[in-house]
C-alpha positions as CSV (number, residue, x, y, z in Angstrom):
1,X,10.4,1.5,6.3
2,X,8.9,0.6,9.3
3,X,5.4,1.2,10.9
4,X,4.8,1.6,14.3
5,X,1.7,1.3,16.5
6,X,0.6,4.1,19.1
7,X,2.1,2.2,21.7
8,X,5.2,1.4,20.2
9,X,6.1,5.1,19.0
10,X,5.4,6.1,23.2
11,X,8.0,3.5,24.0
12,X,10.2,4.8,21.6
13,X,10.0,8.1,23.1
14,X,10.4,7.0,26.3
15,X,13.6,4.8,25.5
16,X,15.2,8.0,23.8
17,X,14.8,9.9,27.0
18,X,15.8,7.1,29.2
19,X,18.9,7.3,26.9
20,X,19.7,10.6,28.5
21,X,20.0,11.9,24.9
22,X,17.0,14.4,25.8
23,X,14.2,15.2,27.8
24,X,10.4,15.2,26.6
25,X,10.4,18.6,26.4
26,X,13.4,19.1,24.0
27,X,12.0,15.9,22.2
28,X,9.2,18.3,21.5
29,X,11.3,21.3,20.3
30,X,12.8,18.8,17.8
31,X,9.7,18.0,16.5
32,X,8.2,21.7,16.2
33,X,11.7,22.2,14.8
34,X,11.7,19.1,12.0
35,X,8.5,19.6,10.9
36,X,9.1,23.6,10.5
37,X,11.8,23.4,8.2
38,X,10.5,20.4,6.4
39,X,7.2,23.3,5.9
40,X,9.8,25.9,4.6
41,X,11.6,23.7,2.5
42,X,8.5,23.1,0.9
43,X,6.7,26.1,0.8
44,X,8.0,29.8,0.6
45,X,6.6,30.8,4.0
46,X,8.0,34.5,4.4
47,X,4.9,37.0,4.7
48,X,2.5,34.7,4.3
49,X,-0.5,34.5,6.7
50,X,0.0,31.1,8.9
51,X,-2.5,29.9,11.4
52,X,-1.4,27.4,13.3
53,X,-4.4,25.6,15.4
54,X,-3.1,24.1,18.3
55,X,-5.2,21.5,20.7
56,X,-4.5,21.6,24.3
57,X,-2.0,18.4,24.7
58,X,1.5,18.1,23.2
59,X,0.4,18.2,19.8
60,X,-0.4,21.7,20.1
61,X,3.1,21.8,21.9
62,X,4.7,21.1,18.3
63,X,2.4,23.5,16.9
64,X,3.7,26.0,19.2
65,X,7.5,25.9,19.0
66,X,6.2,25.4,14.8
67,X,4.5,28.9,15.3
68,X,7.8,30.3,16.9
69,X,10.1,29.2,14.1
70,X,8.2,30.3,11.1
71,X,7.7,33.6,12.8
72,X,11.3,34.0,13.4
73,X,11.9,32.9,9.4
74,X,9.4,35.8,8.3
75,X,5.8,34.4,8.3
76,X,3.3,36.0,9.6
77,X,1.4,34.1,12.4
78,X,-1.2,33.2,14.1
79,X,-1.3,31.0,17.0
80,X,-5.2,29.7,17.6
81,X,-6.5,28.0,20.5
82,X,-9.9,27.6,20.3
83,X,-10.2,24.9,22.7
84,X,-8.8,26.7,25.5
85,X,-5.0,26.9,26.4
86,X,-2.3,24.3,27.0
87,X,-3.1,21.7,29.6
88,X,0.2,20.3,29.3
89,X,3.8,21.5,31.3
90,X,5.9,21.3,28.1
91,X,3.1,22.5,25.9
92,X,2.6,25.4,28.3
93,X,6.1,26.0,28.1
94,X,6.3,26.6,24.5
95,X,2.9,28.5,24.4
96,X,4.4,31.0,26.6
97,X,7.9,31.4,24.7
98,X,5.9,32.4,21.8
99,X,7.0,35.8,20.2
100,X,6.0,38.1,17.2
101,X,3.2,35.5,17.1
102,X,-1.0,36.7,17.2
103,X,-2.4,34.4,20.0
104,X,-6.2,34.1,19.7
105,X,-9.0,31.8,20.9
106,X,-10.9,32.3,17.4
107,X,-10.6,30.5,14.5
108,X,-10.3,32.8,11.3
109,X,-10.0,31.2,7.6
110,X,-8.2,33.9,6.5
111,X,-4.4,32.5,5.8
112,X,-2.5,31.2,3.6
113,X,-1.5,27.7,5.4
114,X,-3.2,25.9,8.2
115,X,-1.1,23.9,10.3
116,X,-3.3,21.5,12.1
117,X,-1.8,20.7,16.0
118,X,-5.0,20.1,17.6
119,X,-4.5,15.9,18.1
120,X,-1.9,13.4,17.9
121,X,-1.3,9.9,17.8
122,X,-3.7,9.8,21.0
123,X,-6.7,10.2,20.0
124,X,-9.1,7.1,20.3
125,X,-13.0,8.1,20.5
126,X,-15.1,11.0,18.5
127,X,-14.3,14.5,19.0
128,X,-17.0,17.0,20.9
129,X,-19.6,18.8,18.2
130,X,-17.1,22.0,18.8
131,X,-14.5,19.8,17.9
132,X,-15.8,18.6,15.0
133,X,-17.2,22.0,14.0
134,X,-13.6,23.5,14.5
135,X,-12.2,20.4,11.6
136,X,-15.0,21.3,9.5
137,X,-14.1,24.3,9.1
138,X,-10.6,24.0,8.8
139,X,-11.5,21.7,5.8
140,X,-13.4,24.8,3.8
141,X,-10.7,26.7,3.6
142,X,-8.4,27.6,0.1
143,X,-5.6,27.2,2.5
144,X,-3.2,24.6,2.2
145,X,-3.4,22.4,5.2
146,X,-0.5,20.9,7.2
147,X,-1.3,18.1,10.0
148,X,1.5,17.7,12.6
149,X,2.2,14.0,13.3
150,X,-1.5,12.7,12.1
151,X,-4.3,14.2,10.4
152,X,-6.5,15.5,13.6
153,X,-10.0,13.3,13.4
154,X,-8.1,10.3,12.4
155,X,-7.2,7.1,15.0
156,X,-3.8,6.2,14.4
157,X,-4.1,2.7,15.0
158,X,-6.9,1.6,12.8
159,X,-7.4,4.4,10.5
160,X,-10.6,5.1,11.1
161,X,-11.9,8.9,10.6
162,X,-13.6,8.9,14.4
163,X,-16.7,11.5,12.7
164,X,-14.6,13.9,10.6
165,X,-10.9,14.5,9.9
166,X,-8.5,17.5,9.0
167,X,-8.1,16.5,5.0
168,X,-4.4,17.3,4.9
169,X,-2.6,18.5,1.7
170,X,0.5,17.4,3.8
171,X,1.5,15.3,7.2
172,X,4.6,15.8,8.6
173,X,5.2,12.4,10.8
174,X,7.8,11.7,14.0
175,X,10.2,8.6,14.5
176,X,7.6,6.4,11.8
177,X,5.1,6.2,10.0
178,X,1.5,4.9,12.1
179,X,-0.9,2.1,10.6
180,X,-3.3,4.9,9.4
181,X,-1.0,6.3,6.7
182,X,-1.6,3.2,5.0
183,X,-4.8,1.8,5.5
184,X,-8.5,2.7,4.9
185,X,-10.2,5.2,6.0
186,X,-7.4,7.5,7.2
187,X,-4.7,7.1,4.6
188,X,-7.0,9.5,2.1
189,X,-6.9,12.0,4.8
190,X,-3.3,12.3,5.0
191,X,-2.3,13.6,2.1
192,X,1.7,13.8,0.8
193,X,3.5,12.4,4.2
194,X,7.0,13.0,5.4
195,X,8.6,11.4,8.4
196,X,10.7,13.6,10.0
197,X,13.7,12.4,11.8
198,X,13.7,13.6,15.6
199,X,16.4,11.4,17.1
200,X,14.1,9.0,18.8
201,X,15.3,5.5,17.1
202,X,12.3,3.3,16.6
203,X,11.5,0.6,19.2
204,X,10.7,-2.7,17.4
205,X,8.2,-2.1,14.1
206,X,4.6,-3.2,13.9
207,X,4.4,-3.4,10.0
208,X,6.9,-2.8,7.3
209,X,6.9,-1.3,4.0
210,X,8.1,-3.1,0.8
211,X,11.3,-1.5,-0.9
212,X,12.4,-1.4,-4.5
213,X,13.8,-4.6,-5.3
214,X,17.8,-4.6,-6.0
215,X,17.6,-6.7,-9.3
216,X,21.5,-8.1,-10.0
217,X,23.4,-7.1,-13.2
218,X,22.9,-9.9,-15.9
219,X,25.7,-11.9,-16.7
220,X,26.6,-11.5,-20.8
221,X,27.7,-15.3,-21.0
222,X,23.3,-15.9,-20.7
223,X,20.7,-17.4,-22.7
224,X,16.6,-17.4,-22.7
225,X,16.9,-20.5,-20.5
226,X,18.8,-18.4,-17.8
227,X,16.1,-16.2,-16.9
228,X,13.3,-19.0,-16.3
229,X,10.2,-20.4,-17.6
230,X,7.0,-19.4,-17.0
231,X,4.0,-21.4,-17.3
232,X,0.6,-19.9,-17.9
233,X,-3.0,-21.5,-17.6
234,X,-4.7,-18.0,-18.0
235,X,-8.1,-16.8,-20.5
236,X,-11.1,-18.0,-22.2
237,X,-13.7,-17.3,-24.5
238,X,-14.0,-13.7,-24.0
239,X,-11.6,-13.2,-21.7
240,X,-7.9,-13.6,-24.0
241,X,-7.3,-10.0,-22.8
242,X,-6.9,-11.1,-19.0
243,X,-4.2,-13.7,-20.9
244,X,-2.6,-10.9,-22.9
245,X,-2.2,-8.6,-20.3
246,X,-0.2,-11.3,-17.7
247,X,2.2,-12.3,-20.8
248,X,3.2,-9.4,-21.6
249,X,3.6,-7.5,-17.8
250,X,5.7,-10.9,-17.4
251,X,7.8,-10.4,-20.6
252,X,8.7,-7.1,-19.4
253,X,9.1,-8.1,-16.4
254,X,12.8,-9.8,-17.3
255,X,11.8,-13.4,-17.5
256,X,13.4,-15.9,-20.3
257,X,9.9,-17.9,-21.9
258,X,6.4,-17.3,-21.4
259,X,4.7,-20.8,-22.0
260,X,1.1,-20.0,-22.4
261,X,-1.4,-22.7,-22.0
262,X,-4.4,-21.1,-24.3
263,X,-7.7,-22.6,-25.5
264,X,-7.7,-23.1,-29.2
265,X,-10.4,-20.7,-29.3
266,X,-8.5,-17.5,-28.2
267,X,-5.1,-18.5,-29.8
268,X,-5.5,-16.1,-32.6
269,X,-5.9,-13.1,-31.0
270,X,-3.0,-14.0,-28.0
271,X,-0.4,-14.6,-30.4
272,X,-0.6,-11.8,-32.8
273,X,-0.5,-9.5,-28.9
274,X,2.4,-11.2,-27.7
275,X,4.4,-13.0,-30.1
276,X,7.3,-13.1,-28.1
277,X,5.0,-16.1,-26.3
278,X,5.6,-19.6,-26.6
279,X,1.7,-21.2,-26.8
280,X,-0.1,-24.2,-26.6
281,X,-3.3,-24.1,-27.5
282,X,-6.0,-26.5,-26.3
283,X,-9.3,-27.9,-27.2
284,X,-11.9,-25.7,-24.7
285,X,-14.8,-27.7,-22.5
286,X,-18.2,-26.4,-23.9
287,X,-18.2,-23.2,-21.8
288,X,-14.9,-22.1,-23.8
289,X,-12.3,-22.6,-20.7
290,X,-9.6,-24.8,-20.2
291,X,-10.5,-28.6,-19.2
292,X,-8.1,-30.9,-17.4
293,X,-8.8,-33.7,-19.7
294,X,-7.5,-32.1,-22.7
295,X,-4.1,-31.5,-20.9
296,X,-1.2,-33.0,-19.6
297,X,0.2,-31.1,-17.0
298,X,3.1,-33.2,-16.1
299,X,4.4,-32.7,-19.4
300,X,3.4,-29.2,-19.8
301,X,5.5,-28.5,-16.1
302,X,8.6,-29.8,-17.4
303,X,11.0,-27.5,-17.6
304,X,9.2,-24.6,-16.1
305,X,10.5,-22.7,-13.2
306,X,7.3,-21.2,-11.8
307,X,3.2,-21.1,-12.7
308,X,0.7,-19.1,-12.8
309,X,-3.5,-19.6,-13.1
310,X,-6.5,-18.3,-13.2
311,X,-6.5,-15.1,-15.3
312,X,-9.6,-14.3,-17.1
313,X,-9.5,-18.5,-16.6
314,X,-13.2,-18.7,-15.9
315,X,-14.8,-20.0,-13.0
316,X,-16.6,-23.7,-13.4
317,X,-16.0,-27.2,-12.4
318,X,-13.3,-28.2,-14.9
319,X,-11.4,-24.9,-14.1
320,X,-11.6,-25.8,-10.2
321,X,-10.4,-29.6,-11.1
322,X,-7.5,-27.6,-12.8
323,X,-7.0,-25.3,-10.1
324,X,-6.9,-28.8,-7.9
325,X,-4.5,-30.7,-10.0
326,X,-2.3,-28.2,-10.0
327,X,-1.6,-27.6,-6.5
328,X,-1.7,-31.4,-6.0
329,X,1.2,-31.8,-9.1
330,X,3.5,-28.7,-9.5
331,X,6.7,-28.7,-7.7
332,X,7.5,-25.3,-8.8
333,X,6.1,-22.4,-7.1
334,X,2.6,-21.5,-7.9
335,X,0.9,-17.7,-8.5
336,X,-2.9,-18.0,-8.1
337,X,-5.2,-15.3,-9.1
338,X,-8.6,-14.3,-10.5
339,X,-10.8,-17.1,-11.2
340,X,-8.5,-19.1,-10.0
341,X,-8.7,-17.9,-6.3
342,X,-12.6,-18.4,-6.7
343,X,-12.1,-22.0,-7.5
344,X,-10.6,-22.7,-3.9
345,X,-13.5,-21.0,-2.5
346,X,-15.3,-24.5,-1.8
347,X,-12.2,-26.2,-1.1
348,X,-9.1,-23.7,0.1
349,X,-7.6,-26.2,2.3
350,X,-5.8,-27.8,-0.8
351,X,-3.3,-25.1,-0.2
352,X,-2.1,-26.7,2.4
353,X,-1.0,-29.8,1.1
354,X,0.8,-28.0,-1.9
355,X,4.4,-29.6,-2.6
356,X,5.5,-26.0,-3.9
357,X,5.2,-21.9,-2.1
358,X,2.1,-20.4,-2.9
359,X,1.1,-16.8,-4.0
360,X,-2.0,-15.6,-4.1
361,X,-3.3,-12.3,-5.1
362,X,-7.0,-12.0,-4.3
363,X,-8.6,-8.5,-4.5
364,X,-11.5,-7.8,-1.3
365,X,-13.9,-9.6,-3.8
366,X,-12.0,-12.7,-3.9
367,X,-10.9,-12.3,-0.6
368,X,-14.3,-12.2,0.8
369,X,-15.4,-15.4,-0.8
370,X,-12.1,-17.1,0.4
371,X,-13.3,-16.4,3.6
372,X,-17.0,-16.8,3.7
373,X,-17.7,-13.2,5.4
374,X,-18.2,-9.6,3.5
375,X,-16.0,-7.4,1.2
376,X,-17.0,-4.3,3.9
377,X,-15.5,-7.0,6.7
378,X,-12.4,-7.4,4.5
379,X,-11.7,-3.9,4.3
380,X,-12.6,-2.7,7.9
381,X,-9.9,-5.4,8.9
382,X,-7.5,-6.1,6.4
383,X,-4.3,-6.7,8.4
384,X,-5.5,-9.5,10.6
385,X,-7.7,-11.0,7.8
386,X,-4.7,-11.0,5.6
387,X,-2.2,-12.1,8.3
388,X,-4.3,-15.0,9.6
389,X,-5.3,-16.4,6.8
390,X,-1.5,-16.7,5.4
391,X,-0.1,-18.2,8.3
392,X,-3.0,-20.3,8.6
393,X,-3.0,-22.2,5.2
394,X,1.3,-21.5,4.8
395,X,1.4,-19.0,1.5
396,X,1.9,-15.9,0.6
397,X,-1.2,-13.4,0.6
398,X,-1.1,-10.7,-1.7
399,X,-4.2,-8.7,-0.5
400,X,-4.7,-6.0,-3.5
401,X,-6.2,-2.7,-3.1
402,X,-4.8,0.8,-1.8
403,X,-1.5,0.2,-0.1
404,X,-1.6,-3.7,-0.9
405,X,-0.8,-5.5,1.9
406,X,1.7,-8.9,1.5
407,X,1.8,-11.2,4.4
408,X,4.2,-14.1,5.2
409,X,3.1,-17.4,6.7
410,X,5.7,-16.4,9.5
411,X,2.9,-13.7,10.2
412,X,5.0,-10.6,8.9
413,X,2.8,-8.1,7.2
414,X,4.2,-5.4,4.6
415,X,2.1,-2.3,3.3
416,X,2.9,-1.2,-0.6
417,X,3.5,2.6,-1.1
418,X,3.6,2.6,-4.7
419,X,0.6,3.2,-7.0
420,X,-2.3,5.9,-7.3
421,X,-6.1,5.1,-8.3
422,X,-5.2,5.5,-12.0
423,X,-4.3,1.9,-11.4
424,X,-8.5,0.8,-10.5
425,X,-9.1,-0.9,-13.9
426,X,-9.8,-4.4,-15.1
427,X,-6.6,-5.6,-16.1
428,X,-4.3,-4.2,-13.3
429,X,-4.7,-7.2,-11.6
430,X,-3.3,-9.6,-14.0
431,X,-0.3,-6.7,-14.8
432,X,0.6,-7.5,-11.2
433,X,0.3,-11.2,-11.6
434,X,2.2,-11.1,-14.5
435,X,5.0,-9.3,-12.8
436,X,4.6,-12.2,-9.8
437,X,5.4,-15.2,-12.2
438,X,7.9,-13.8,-13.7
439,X,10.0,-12.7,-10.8
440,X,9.3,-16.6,-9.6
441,X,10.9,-18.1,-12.6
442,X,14.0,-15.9,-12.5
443,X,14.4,-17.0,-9.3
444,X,13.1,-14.7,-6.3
445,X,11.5,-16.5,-3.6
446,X,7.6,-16.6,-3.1
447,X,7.8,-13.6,-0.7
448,X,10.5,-11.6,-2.3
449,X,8.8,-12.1,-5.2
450,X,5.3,-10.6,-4.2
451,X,7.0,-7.8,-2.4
452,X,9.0,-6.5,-5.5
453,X,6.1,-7.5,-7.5
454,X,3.7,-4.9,-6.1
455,X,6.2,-2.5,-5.5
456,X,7.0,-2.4,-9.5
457,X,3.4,-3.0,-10.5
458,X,2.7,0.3,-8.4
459,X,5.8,2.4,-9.6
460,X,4.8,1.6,-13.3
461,X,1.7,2.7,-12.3
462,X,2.6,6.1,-11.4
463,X,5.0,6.7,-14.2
464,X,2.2,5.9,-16.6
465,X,-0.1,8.0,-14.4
466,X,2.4,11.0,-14.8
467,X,2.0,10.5,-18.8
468,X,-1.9,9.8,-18.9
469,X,-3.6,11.0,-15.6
470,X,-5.2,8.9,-13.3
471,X,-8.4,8.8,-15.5
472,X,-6.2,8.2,-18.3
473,X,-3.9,5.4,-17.6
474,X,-4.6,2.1,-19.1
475,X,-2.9,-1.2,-17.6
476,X,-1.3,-1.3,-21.1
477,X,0.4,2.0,-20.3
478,X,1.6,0.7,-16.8
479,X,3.5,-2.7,-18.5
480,X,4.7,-0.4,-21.0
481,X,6.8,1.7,-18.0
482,X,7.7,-1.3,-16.6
């Protein structure tokens, strides 16, 4: 699915009307008119109270022919402009058709649903104290509350909430979705969102959206060696869950051999949770983590089809020799997460002389410390953070968090619309890393890889959500579904 900037959805508009397919004004009655039924179809609307608060540019336009057609279907409506009437020829226009509808300049609470027209995609500095008065309010209401095309309050460029924001049980969207449906802080305003399909073709896309993966049908002439190897260098003293937890999301996950790569001292424990592994255990440094000396990694990457390090790994000099070697020996492409991302914190440009693709899967923690700046920095700019750094340094960046973003070192960014917050526990992370390596070995690509990976990761995640709640859910749940 594609994601369009402010300026791109105008173009898109005006290249439909340049068509000669429409003009703006029936591209607004097509609006009013998608998003109406899309309300009906979702809520039984016939003698229930409906205010519908419009502002005075073309989002109250939608609003407007919206009011008209719910009246005609039965509802009883209100049409409320309480920042004075439409200032707009097409908005006007609609205002005036209005019939069987209340008109009023005063905002009552009193309804069943509130359909919030007041801004749209233009909106780009703080609202007036009436304003913002008029939003509150809107927000204390038992009604259910509808926004029309964005949640009013809410920039639709960079997400941010611009002093308060309609908190929408449901956004009904035109031509494609807008960067603030799936970033911070305006994706929690927006509730359940539908993009409705006016007949304006999108112009180009600013962002895409990952898609279930389209796994093909296994052949029955196959074998465990068919599927892939993957090599793990994951846990520690007091950290074999972080291990357990990536061995067996990747064993669900369709691949043929898990080669674990354990220190002795947690071998126990990881074999009797995943039996299905293959391990080798090694002798631990004096901190209880993995040591390059008392490995051969050559050997241990024969035959392996993709890596993974850094779960529950710890974080010390032998592991960031490890982490070092690694990129400098393996062929085969590489996942890189946990403590593993902190170990190139001191030295991240190893990444670029890497012989194999690179994945790596840094939460705004890691991600800060990869970048020398603040977790607050990371999440207030996430796209460019995330896009730069994986052109820069040529990998794959799987930047985790609400709508994880994955960009390309060719600079394309895609937004994940799987998951729910059921999913922010330890051990999530090395699910989804799990899931990474696995797809690697079987084959995928690095960036086909981390695109089904987080897609998957997050659809488990709901599906175990559905069976546990959010408050519920365990990552051992979510690699159950998978």
């Amino acid at each position: 699915m594609k994601i369009l900037t402010t300026d791109l959805i105008r173009r898109s508009e005006e290249s439909a009307v340049k068509s000669g397919a429409f003009s703006l004004r029936d591209l607004m009655f097509r609006a009013g008119k998608a998003a109406a039924e899309i309300i009906m179809q979702k809520y039984d609307c016939r003698n229930k109270k409906i205010t519908v608060v419009c502002g005075r540019g073309n989002n109250g336009g939608d609003g407007c022919v919206i009011a008209g057609i719910l009246a005609e279907n039965g509802a009883r409506v209100t049409v409320c402009t309480p920042l004075g009437l439409p200032a707009t020829d097409n908005a006007e226009y609609y205002y005036n058709k209005l019939k069987f509808v209340t008109k009023t300049d005063t905002f009552s609470p009193d309804a069943d649903i509130i359909i919030d027209a007041v801004f749209g995609i233009g909106l780009n500095r703080s609202p007036d104290e009436k304003t913002l008065e008029l939003i509150k309010a809107i927000n204390r209401t038992d009604a259910v509350r509808i926004a029309v095309d964005i949640p009013s309050g809410v920039e639709a460029d960079s997400g941010k909430v611009l002093g308060t924001a309609v908190n929408a049980d449901l956004t009904i969207t035109f031509i494609a979705l807008k960067p603030c449906f799936v970033l911070p802080d305006g994706s929690d305003y927006c509730g359940e969102t539908v993009v409705a399909d006016i007949g304006a073709p999108p112009v180009g896309y600013s962002f895409l959206t990952t898609e279930k993966p389209i796994f093909k049908k296994r052949r029955h002439n196959s074998h465990k060696g068919t599927f892939g190897t993957g090599l793990m260098l994951c846990g520690s003293y007091g950290m074999a869950g972080a291990a357990v937890l990536a061995a067996r999301a990747a064993a669900r996950s369709g691949i043929g051999i898990v080669k674990a790569v354990l220190c002795d001292n947690i071998y126990y424990p990881f074999t009797v949770s995943v039996p299905e592994a293959v391990c080798v255990p090694i002798k631990p440094n004096s901190k209880g983590t993995l040591c390059p000396d008392n490995l051969n990694l050559t050997e241990l990457l024969k035959g392996c089809t993709a890596v993974l390090i850094g779960c529950g790994m710890g974080n010390n000099g032998d592991t960031a020799r490890l982490v070092k070697e690694l990129l400098e020996t393996s062929e085969i492409p590489v996942v890189i997460d946990a403590d593993g991302i902190n170990a190139l914190s001191d030295g991240i440009d190893i990444i670029k002389k890497s012989k194999a693709p690179v994945i790596l899967t840094p939460h705004p923690g890691e991600m800060a410390r990869l970048c020398s700046i603040s977790i607050s920095e990371v999440e207030e700019n996430r796209v460019e953070i995330a896009k730069d750094f994986a052109v820069k340094y040529g990998c794959v960046l799987v930047l985790k968090g609400a709508n994880t973003i994955v960009a390309t070192p060719s600079g394309e960014v895609y937004f994940n619309m799987t998951g729910n917050p059921g999913m922010s526990t330890g051990g999530s992370g090395d699910a989804l890393a799990g899931i990474t390596l696995s797809l690697l070995a079987q084959g995928f690509n690095a960036e086909d890889a981390a695109k089904a990976a987080v897609y998957l990761h997050g659809e488990a995640g709901d599906k175990a959500t559905a069976k546990h709640g959010e408050r519920g859910m365990l990552p051992t749940d979510l690699i159950e579904e998978l």
